[in-house]
C-alpha positions as CSV (number, residue, x, y, z in Angstrom):
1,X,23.8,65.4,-4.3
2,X,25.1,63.3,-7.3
3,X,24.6,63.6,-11.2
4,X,23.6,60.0,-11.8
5,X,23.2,58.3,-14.9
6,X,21.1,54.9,-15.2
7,X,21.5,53.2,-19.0
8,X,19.7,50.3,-20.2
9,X,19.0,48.4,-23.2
10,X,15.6,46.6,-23.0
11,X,13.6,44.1,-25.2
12,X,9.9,43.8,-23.8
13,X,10.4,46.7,-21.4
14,X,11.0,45.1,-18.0
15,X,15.2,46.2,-17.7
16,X,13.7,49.8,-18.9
17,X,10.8,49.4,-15.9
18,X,13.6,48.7,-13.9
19,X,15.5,51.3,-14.8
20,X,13.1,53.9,-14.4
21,X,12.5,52.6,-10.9
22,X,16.0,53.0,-9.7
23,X,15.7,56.8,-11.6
24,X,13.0,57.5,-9.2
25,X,14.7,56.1,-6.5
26,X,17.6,58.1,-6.6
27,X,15.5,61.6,-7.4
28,X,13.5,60.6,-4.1
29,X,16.7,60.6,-2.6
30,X,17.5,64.0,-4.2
31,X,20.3,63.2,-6.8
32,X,20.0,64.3,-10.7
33,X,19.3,61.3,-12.8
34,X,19.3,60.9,-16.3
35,X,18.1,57.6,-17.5
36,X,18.3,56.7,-21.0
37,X,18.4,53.2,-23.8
38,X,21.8,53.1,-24.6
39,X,20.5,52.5,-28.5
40,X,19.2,56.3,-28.2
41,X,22.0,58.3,-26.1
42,X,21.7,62.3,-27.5
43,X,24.0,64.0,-29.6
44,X,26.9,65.4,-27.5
45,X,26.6,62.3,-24.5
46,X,29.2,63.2,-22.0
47,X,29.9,60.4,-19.8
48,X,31.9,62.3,-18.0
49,X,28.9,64.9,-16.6
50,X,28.3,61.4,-14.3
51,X,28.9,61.1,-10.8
52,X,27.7,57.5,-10.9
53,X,26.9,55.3,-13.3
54,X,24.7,52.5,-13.3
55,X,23.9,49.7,-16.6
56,X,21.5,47.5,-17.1
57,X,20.9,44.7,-19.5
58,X,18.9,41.8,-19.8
59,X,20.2,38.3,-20.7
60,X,18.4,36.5,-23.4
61,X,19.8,33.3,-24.8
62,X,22.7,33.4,-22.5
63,X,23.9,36.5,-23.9
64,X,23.7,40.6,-23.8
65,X,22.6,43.0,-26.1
66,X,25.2,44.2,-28.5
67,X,24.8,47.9,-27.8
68,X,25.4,47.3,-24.2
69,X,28.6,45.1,-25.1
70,X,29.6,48.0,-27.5
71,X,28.8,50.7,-24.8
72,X,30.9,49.0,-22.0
73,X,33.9,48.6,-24.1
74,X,33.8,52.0,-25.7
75,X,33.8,53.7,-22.6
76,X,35.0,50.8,-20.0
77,X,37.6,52.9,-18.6
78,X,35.8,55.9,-17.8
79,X,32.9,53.5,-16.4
80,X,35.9,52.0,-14.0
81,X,36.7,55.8,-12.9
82,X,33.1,56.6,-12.4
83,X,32.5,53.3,-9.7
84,X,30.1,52.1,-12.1
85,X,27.4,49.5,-10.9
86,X,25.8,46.7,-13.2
87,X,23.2,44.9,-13.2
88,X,21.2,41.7,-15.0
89,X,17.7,41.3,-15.8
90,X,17.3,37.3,-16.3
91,X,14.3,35.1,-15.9
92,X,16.1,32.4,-14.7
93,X,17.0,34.2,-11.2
94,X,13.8,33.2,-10.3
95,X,15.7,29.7,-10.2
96,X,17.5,29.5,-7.0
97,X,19.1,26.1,-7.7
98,X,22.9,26.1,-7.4
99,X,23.4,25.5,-11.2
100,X,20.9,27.9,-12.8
101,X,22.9,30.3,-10.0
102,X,26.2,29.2,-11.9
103,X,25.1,29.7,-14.9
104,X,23.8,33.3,-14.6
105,X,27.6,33.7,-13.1
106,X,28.5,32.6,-15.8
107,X,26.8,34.3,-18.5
108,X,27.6,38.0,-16.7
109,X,31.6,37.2,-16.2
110,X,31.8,36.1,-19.9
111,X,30.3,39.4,-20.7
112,X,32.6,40.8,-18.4
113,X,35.8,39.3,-19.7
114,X,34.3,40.1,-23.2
115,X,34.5,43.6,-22.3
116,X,37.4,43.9,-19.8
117,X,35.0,45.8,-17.0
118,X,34.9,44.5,-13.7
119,X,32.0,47.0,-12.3
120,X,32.0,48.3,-8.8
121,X,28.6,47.2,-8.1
122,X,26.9,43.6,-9.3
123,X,23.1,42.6,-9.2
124,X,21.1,40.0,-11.0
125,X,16.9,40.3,-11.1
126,X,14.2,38.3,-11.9
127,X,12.6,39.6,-15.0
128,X,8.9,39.0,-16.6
129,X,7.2,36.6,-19.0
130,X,5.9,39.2,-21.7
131,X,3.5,36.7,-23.6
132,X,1.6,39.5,-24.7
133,X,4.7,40.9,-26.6
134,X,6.6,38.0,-27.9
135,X,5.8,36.7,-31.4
136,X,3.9,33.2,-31.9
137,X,7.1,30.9,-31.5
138,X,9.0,33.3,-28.9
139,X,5.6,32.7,-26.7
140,X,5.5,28.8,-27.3
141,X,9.3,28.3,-26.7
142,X,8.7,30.4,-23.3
143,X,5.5,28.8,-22.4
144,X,7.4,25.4,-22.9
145,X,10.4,26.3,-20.6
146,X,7.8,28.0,-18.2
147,X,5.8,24.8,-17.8
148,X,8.9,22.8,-17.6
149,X,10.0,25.0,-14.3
150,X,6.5,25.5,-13.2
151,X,5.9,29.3,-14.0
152,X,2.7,30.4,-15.2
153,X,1.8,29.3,-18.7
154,X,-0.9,31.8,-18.8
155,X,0.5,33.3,-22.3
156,X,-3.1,35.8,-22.5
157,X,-1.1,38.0,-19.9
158,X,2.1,39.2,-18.8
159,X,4.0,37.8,-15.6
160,X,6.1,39.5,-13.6
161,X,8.6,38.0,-11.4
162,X,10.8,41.2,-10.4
163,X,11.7,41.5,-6.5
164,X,11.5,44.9,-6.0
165,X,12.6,45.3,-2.5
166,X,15.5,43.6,-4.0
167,X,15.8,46.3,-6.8
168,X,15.5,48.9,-3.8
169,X,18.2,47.4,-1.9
170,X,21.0,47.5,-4.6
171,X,19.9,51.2,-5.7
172,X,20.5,52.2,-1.8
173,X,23.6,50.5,-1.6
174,X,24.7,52.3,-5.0
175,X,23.7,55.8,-4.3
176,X,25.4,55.1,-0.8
177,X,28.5,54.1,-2.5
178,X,29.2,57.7,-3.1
């Protein structure tokens, strides 16, 4: 079996929750995982104790987290050599509409030129509504585009819109990739 490692970055949690459910994916299947924020990898982080590699990043405001943008390009090439997989946690990919679709395509290969990776492995999920974490005029912004594309607007509870089997599916195909 493979050493495999999952990284994230994650704002309200659902990329790490995510994350952690590939992780126990993969140990079901019997491979070692490590799976860790890439804002808190350990002293002495050896990239190259991976068999596989798979990161994970959500996309707010069209955009990825820095650390994940810094990660990629510090250690692109050794991601390349390692068949790295990526993958997107976006609220729009509830959206199936041929532009919102664009867009997401867009957003991930301008993050992808940005860095110079072209990973081995693509996949985009649905994410969650996390009223219960966002501050006063993060919630009202959301509730506003949620309304607007007739998601729930319930902002005393959290909303998740993840596919899971979809999340299972690209872990398989992953961890059957080597």
């Amino acid at each position: 079996m493979a050493k495999v490692l999952i990284l994230y970055a994650s704002e309200t949690g659902q990329t790490a929750k995510i994350a952690e459910r590939m992780t126990q994916q993969a140990r079901d299947k019997g491979h070692t995982v490590d799976c860790l924020a890439v804002d808190h990898l350990p002293r002495g982080f050896d990239i190259d104790a991976y068999d596989g590699i798979l990161v994970g990043a959500p996309i707010r405001m069209m955009k990825f987290p820095k650390p994940v943008v810094r990660f990629v390009k510090r250690f692109r090439d050794k991601l390349t050599a390692h068949n790295a997989g990526f993958f997107a946690v976006c609220m729009a990919a509830v959206d199936p509409t041929p532009e919102t679709q664009q867009n997401i395509t867009n957003w991930i290969n301008t993050f992808l030129q940005l860095t110079g990776w072209q990973p081995a492995k693509q996949g985009v999920f649905a994410g969650a509504l996390m009223y219960t974490q966002y501050d006063f005029i993060t919630r009202m912004i959301m509730k506003k585009i949620s309304a607007d594309e007739g998601r729930s607007t319930d902002t005393s509870r959290d909303h998740e819109y993840t596919d899971w089997d979809q999340v299972a599916k690209f872990t398989e195909e992953y961890l059957d990739s080597f």
